[in-house]
MARSE-485830 format. One record per atom (N, C-alpha, C, O): x, y, z; atom name. Coordinates in steps of 0.2 Angstrom, whole numbers. Layout:
! MARSE-485830
<rec px="X" py="Y" pz="Z" a="CA"/>
...
//
This chain:
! MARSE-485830
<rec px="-36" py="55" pz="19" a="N"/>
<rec px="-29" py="52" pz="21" a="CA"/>
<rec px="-24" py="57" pz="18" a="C"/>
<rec px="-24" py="58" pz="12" a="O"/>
<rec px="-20" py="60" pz="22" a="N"/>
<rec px="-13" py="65" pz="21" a="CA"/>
<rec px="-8" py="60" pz="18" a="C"/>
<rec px="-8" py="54" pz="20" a="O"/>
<rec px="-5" py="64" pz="12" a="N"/>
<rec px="1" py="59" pz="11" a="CA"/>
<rec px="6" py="59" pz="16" a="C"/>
<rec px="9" py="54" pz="17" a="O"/>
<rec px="7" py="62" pz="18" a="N"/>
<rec px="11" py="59" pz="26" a="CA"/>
<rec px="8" py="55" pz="29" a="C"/>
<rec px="12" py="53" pz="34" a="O"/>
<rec px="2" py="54" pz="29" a="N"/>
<rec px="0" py="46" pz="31" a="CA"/>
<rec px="3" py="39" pz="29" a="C"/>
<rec px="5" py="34" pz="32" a="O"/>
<rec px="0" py="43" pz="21" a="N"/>
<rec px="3" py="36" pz="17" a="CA"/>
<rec px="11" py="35" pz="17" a="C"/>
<rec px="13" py="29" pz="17" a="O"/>
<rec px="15" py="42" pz="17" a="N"/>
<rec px="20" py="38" pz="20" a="CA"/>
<rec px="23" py="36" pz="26" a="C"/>
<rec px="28" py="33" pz="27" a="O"/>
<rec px="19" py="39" pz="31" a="N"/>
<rec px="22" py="34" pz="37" a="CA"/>
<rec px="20" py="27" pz="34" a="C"/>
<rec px="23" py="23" pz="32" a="O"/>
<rec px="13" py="27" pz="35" a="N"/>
<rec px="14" py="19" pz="32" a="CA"/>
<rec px="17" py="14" pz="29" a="C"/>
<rec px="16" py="8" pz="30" a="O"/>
<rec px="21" py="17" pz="24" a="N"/>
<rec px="24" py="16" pz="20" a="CA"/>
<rec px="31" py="14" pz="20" a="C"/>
<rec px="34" py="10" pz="17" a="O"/>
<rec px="32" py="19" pz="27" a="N"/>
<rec px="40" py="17" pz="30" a="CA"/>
<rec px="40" py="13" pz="36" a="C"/>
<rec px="45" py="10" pz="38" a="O"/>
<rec px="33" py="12" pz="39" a="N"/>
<rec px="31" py="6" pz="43" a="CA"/>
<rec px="31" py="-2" pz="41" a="C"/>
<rec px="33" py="-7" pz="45" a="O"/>
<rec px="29" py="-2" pz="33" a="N"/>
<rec px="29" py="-8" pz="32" a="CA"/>
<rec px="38" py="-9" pz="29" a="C"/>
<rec px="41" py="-14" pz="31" a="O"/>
<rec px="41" py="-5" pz="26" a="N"/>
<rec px="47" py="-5" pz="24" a="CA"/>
<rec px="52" py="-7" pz="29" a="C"/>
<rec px="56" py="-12" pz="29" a="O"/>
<rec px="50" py="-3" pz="36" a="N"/>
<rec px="54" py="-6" pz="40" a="CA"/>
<rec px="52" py="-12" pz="47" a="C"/>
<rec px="53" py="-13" pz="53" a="O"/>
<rec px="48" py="-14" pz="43" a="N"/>
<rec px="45" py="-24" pz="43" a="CA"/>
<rec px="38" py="-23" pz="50" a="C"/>
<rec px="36" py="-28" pz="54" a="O"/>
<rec px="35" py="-19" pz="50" a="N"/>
<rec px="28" py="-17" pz="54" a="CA"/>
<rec px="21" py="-16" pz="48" a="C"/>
<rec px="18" py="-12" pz="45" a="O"/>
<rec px="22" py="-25" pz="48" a="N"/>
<rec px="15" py="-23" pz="43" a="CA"/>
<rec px="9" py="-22" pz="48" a="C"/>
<rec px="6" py="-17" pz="46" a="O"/>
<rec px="8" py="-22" pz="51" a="N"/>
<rec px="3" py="-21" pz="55" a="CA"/>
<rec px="0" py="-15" pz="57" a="C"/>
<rec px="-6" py="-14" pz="56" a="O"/>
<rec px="6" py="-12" pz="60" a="N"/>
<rec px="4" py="-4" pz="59" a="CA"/>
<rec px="4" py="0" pz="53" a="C"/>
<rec px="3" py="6" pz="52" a="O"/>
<rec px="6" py="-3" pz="49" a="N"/>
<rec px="6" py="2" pz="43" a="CA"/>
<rec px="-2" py="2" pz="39" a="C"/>
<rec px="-5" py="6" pz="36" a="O"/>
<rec px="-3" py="-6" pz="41" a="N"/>
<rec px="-11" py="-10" pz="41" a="CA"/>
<rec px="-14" py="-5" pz="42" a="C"/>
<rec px="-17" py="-2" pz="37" a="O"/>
<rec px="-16" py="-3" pz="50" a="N"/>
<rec px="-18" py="-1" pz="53" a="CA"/>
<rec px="-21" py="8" pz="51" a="C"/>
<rec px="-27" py="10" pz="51" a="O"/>
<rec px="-15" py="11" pz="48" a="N"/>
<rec px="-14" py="16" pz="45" a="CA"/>
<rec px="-21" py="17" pz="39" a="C"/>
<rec px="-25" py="21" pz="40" a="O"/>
<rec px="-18" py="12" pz="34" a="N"/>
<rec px="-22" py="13" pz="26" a="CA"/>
<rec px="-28" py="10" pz="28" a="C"/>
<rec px="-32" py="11" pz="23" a="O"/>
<rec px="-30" py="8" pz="33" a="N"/>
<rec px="-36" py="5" pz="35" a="CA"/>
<rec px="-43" py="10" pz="37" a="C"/>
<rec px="-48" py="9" pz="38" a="O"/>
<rec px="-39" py="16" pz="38" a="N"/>
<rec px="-41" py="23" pz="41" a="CA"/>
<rec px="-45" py="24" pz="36" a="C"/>
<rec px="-51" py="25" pz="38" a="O"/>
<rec px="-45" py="25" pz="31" a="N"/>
<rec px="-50" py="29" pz="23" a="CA"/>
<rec px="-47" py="23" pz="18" a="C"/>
<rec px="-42" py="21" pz="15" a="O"/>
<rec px="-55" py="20" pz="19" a="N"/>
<rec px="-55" py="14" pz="12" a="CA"/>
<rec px="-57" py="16" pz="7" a="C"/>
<rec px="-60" py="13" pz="2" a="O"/>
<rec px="-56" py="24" pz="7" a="N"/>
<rec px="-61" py="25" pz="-1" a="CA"/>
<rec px="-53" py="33" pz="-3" a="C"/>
<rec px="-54" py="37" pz="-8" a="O"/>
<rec px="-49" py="34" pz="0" a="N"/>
<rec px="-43" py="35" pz="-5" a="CA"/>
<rec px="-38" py="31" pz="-9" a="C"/>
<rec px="-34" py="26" pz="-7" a="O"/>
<rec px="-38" py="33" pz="-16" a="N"/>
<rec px="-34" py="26" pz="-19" a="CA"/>
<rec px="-28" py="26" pz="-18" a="C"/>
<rec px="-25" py="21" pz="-20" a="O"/>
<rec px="-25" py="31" pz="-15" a="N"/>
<rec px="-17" py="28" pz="-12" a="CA"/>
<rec px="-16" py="24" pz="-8" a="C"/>
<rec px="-11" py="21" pz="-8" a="O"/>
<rec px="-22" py="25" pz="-3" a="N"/>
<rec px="-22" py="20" pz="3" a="CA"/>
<rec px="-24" py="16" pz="2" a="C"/>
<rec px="-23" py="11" pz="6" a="O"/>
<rec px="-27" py="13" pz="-3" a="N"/>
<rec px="-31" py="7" pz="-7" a="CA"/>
<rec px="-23" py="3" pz="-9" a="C"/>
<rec px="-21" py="-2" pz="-5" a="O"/>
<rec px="-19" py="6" pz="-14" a="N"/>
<rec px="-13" py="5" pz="-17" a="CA"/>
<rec px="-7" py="3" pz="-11" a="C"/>
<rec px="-2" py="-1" pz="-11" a="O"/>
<rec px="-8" py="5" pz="-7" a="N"/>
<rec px="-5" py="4" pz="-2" a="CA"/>
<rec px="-7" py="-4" pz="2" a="C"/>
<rec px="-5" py="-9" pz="3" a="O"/>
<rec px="-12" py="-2" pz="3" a="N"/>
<rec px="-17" py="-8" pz="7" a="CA"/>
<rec px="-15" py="-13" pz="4" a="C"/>
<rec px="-12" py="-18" pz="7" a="O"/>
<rec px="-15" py="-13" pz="-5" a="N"/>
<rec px="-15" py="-20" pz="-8" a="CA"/>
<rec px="-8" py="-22" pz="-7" a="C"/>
<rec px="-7" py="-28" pz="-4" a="O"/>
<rec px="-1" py="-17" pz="-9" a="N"/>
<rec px="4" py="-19" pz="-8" a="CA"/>
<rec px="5" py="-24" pz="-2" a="C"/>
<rec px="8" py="-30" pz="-1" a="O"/>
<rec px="1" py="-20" pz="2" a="N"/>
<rec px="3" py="-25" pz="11" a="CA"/>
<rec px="0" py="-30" pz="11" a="C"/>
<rec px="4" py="-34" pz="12" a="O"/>
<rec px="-5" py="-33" pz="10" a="N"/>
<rec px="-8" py="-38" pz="8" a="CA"/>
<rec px="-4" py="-44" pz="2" a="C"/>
<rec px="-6" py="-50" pz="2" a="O"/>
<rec px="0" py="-41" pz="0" a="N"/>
<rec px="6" py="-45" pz="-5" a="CA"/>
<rec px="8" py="-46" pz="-1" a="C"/>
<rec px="7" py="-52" pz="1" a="O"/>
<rec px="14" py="-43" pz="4" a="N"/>
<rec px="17" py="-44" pz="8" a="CA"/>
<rec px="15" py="-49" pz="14" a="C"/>
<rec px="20" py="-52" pz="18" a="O"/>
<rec px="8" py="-50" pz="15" a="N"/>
<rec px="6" py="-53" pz="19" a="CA"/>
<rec px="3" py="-60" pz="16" a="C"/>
<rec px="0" py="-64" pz="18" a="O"/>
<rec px="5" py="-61" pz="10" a="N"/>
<rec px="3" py="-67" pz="5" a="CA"/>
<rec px="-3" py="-69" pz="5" a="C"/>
<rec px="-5" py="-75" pz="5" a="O"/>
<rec px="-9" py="-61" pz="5" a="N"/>
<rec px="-16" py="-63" pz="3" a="CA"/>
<rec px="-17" py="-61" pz="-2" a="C"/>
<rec px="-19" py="-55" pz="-2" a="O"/>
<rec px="-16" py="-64" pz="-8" a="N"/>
<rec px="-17" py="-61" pz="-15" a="CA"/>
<rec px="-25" py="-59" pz="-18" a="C"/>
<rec px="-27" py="-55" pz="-22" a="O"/>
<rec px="-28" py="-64" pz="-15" a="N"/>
<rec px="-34" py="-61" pz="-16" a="CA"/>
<rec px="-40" py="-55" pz="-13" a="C"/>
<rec px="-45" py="-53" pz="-15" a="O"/>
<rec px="-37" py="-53" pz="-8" a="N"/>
<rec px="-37" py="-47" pz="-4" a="CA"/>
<rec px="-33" py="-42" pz="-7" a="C"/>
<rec px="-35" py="-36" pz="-8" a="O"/>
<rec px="-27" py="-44" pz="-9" a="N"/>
<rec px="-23" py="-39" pz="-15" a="CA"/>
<rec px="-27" py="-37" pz="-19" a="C"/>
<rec px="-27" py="-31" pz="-19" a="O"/>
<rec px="-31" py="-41" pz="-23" a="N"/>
<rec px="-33" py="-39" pz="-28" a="CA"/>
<rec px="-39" py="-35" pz="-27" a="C"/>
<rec px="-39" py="-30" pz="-31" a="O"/>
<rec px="-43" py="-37" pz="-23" a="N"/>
<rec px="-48" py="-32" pz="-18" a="CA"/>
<rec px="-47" py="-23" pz="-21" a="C"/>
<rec px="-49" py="-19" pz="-25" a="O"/>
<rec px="-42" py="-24" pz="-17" a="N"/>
<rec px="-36" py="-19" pz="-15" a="CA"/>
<rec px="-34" py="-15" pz="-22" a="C"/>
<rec px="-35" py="-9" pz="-23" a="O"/>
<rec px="-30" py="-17" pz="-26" a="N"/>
<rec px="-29" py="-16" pz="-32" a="CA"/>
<rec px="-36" py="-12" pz="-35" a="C"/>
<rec px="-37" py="-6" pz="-36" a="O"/>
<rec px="-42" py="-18" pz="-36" a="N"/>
<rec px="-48" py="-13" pz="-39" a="CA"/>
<rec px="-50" py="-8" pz="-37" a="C"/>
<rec px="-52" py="-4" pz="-41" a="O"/>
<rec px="-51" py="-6" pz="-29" a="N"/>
<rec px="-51" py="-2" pz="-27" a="CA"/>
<rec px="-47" py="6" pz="-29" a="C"/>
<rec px="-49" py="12" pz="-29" a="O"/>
<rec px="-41" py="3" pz="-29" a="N"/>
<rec px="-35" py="8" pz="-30" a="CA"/>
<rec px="-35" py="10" pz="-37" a="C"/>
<rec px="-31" py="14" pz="-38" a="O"/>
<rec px="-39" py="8" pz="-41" a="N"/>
<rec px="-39" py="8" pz="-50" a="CA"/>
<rec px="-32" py="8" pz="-51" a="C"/>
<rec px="-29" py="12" pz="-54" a="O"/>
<rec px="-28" py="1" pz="-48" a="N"/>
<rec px="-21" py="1" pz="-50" a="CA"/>
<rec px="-22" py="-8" pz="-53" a="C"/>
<rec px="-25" py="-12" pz="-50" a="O"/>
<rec px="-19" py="-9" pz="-59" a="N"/>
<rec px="-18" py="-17" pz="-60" a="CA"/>
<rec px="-13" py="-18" pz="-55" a="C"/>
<rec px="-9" py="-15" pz="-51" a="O"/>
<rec px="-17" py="-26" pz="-55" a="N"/>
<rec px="-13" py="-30" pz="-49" a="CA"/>
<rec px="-5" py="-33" pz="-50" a="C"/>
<rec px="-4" py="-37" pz="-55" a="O"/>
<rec px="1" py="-30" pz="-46" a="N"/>
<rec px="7" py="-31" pz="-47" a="CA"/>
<rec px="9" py="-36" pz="-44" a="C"/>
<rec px="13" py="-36" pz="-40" a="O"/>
<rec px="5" py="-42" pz="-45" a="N"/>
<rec px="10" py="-49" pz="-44" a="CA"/>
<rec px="15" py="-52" pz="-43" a="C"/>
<rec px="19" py="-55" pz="-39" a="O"/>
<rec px="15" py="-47" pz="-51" a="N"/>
<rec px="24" py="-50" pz="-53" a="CA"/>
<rec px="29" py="-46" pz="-50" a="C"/>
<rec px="35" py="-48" pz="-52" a="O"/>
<rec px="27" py="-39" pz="-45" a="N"/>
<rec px="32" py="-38" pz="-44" a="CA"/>
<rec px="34" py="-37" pz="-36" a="C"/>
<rec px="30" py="-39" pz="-32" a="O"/>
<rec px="40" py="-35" pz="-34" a="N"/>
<rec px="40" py="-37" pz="-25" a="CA"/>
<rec px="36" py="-32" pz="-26" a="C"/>
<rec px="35" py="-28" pz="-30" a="O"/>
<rec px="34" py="-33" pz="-20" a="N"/>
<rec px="30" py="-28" pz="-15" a="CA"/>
<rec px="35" py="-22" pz="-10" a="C"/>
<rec px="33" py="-17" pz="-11" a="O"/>
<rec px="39" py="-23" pz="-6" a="N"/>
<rec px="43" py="-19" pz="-4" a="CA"/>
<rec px="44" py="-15" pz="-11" a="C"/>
<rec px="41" py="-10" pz="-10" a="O"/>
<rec px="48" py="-16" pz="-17" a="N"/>
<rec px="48" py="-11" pz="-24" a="CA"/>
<rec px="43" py="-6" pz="-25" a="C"/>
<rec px="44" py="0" pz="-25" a="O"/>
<rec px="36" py="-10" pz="-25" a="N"/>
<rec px="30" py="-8" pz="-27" a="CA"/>
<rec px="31" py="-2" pz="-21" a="C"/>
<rec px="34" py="4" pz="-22" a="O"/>
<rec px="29" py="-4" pz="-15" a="N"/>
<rec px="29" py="1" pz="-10" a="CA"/>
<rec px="36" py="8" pz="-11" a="C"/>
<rec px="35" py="15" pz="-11" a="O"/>
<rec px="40" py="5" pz="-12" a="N"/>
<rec px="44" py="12" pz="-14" a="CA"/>
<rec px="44" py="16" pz="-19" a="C"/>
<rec px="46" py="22" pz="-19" a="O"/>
<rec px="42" py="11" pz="-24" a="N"/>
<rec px="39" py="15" pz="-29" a="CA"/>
<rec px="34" py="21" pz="-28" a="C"/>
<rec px="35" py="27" pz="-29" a="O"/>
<rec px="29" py="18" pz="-24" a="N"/>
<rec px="23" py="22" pz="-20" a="CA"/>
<rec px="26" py="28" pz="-18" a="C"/>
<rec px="26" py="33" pz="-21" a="O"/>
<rec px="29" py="28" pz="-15" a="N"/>
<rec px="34" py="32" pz="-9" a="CA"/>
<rec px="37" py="38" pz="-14" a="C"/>
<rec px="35" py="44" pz="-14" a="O"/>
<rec px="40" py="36" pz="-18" a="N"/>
<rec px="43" py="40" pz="-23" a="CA"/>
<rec px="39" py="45" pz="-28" a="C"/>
<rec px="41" py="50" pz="-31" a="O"/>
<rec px="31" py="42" pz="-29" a="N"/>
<rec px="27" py="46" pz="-31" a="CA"/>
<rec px="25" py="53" pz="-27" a="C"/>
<rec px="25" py="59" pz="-28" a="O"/>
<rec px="23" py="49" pz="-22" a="N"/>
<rec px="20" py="54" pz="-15" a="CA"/>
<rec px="28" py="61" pz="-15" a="C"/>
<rec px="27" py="67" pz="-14" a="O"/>
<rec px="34" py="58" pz="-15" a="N"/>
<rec px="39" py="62" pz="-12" a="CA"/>
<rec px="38" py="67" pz="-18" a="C"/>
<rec px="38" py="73" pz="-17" a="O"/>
<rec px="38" py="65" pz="-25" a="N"/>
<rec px="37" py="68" pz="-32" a="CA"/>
<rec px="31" py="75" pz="-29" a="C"/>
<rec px="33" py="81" pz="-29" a="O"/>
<rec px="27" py="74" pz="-29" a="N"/>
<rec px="19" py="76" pz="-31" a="CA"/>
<rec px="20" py="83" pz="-25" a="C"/>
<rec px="15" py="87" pz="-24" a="O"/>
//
């Protein structure tokens, strides 16, 4: 998975296409950004326990507590950094 993967996805789910963005992170289950990603959408789609899936996979703790749109742009913000 290219980070320009993760960010189209990213900007798919941002602007309200969880599905394709799904679609997207769903390509390579075994990069952890696409994991980190995965899980966010999965908050978004209020399967927290698939979240968390997701989360271990991503070697990221699970952000419950925080929105998920955030999270995802947080994401965003790393990829544009790196």
């Amino acid at each position: 998975m290219t980070a320009d993967d993760c960010l189209t996805a990213i900007d798919l789910a941002l602007a309200g296409n969880w599905q394709a963005a799904h679609e997207i992170v769903q390509a390579d289950e075994h990069d952890a950004t696409a994991a980190w990603i995965h899980a966010a959408l999965h908050r978004l789609e209020g399967d927290d326990g698939n979240a968390r899936y997701w989360y271990r996979r991503a070697g990221k703790p699970d952000c419950r507590g925080a929105d998920p749109l955030d999270e995802l742009r947080s994401i965003r913000a790393t990829l544009t950094v790196s």
